[in-house]
N, CA, C and O atoms as a DFTB+ gen file, in Angstrom:
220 C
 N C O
     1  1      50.586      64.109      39.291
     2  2      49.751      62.961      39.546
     3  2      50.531      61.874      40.279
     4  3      50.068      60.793      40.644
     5  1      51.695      62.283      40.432
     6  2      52.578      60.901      41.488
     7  2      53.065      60.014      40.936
     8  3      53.768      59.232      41.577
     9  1      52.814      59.808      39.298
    10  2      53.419      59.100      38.301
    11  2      54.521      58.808      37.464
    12  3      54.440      59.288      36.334
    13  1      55.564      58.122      37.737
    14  2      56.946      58.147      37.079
    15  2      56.586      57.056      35.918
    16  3      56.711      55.831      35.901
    17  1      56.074      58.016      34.923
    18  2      56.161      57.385      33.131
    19  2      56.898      57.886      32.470
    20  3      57.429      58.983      32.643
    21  1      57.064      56.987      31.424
    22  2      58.367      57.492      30.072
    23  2      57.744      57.330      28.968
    24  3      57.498      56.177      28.613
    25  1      57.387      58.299      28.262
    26  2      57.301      57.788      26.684
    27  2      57.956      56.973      26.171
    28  3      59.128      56.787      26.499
    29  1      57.279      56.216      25.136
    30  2      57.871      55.680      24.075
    31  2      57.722      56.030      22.759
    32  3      56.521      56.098      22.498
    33  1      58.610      56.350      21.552
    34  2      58.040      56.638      20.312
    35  2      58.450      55.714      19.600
    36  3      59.582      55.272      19.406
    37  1      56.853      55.270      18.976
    38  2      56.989      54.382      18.123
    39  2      55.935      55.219      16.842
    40  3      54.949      55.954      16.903
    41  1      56.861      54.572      15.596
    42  2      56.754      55.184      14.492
    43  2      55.691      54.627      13.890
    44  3      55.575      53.435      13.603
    45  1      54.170      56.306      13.514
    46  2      52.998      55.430      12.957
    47  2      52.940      54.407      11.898
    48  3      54.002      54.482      11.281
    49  1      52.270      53.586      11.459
    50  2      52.301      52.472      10.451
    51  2      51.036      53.635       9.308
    52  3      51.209      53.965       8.135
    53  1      50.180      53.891       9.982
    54  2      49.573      54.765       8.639
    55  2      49.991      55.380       7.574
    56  3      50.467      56.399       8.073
    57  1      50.118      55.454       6.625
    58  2      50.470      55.930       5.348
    59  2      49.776      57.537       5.539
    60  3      48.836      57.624       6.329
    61  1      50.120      58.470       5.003
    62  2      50.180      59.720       4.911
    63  2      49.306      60.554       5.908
    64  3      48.529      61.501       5.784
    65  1      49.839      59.675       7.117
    66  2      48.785      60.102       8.402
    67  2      48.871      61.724       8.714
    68  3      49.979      62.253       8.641
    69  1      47.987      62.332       8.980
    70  2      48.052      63.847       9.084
    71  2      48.247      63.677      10.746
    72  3      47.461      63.343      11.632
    73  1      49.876      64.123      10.754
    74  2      50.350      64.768      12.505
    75  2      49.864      65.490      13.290
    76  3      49.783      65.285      14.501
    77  1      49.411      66.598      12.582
    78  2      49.403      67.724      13.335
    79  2      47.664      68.039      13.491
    80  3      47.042      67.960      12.432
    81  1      47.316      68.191      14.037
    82  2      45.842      68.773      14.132
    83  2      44.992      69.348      15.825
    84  3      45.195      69.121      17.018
    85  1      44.128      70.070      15.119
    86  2      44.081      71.091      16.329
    87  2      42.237      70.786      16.499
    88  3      41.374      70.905      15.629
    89  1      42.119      70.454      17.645
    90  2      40.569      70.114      18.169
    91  2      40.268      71.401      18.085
    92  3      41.118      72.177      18.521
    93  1      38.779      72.071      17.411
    94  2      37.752      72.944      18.074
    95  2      36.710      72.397      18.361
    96  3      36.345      71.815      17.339
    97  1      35.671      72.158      19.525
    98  2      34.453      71.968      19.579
    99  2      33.192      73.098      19.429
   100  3      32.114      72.990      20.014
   101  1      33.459      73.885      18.777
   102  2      32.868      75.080      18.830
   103  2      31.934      75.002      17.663
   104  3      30.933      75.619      18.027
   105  1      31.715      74.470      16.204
   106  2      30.741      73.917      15.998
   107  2      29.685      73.085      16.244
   108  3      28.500      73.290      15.981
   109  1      30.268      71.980      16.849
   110  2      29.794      70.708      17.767
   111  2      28.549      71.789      18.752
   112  3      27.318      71.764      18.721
   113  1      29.484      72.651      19.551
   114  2      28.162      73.187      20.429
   115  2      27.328      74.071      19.803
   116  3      26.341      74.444      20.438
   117  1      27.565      74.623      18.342
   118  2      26.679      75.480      18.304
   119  2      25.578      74.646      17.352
   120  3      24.377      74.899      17.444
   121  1      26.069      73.674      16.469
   122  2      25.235      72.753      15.754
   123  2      24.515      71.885      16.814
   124  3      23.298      71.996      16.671
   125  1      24.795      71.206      17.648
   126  2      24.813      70.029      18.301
   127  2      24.274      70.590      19.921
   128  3      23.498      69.989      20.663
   129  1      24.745      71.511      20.101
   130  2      24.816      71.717      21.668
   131  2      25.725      71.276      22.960
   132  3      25.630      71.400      24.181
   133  1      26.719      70.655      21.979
   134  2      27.327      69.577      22.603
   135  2      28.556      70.676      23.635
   136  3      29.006      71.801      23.417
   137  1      28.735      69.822      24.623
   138  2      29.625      70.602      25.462
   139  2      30.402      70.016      26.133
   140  3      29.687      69.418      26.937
   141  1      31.803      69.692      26.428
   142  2      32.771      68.798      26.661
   143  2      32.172      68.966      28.436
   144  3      31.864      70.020      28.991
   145  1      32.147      67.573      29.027
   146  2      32.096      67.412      30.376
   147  2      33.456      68.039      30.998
   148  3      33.547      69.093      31.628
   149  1      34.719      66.928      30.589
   150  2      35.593      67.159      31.168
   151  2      36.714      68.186      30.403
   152  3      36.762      68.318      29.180
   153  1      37.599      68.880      31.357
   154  2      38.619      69.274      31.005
   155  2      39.731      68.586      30.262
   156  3      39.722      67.459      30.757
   157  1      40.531      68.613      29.502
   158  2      41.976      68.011      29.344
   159  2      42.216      67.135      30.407
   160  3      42.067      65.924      30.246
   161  1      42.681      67.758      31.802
   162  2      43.475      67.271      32.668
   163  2      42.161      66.091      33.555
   164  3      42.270      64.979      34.070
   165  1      40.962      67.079      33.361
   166  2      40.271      65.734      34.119
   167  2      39.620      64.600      33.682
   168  3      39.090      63.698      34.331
   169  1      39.760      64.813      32.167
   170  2      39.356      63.449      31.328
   171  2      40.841      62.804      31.449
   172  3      40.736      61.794      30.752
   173  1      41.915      62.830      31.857
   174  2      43.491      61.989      31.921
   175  2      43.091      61.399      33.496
   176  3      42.831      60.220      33.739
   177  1      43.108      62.515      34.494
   178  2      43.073      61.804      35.429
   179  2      41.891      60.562      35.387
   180  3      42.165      59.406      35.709
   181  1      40.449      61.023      34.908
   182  2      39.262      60.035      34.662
   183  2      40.103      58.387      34.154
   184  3      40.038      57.306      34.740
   185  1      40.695      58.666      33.144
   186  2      41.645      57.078      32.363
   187  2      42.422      56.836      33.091
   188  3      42.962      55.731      33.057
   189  1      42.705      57.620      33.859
   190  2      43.802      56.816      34.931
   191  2      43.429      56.211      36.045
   192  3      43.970      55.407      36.805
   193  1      42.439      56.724      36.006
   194  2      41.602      56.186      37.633
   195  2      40.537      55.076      37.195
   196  3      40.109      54.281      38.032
   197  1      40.046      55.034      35.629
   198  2      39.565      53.786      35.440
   199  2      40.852      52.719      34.992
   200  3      40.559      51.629      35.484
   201  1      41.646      52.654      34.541
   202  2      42.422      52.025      34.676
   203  2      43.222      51.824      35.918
   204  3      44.406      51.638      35.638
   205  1      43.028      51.805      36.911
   206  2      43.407      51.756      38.430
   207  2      44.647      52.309      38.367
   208  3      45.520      51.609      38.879
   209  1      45.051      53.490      37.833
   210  2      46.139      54.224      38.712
   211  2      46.399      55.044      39.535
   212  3      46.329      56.211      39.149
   213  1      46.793      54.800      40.955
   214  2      46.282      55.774      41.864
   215  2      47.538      57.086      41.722
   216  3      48.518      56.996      40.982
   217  1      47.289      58.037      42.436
   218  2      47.841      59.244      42.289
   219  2      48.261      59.535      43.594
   220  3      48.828      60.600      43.837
């Protein structure tokens, strides 16, 4: 994307926040119908481009 960023880690404040977790939408569509518009990569580029970062 043409972008020179650096993480930062900063340590959560939540109390026994669960780290690790894994998205399925696969109920969502079969209850719901629901169906993700974007990809991973094109819902990032989408926030980056509403937040004016060009690429």
């Amino acid at each position: 994307m043409g972008l020179d960023l650096k993480a930062e880690h900063v340590d959560n404040p939540i109390k026994n926040y669960v780290r690790n977790t894994l998205a399925d939408t696969t109920k969502a569509e079969e209850v719901l119908g629901f169906r993700a518009r974007y990809s991973l990569d094109e819902g990032i580029e989408e926030l980056l481009r509403c937040y004016g970062f060009r690429g």
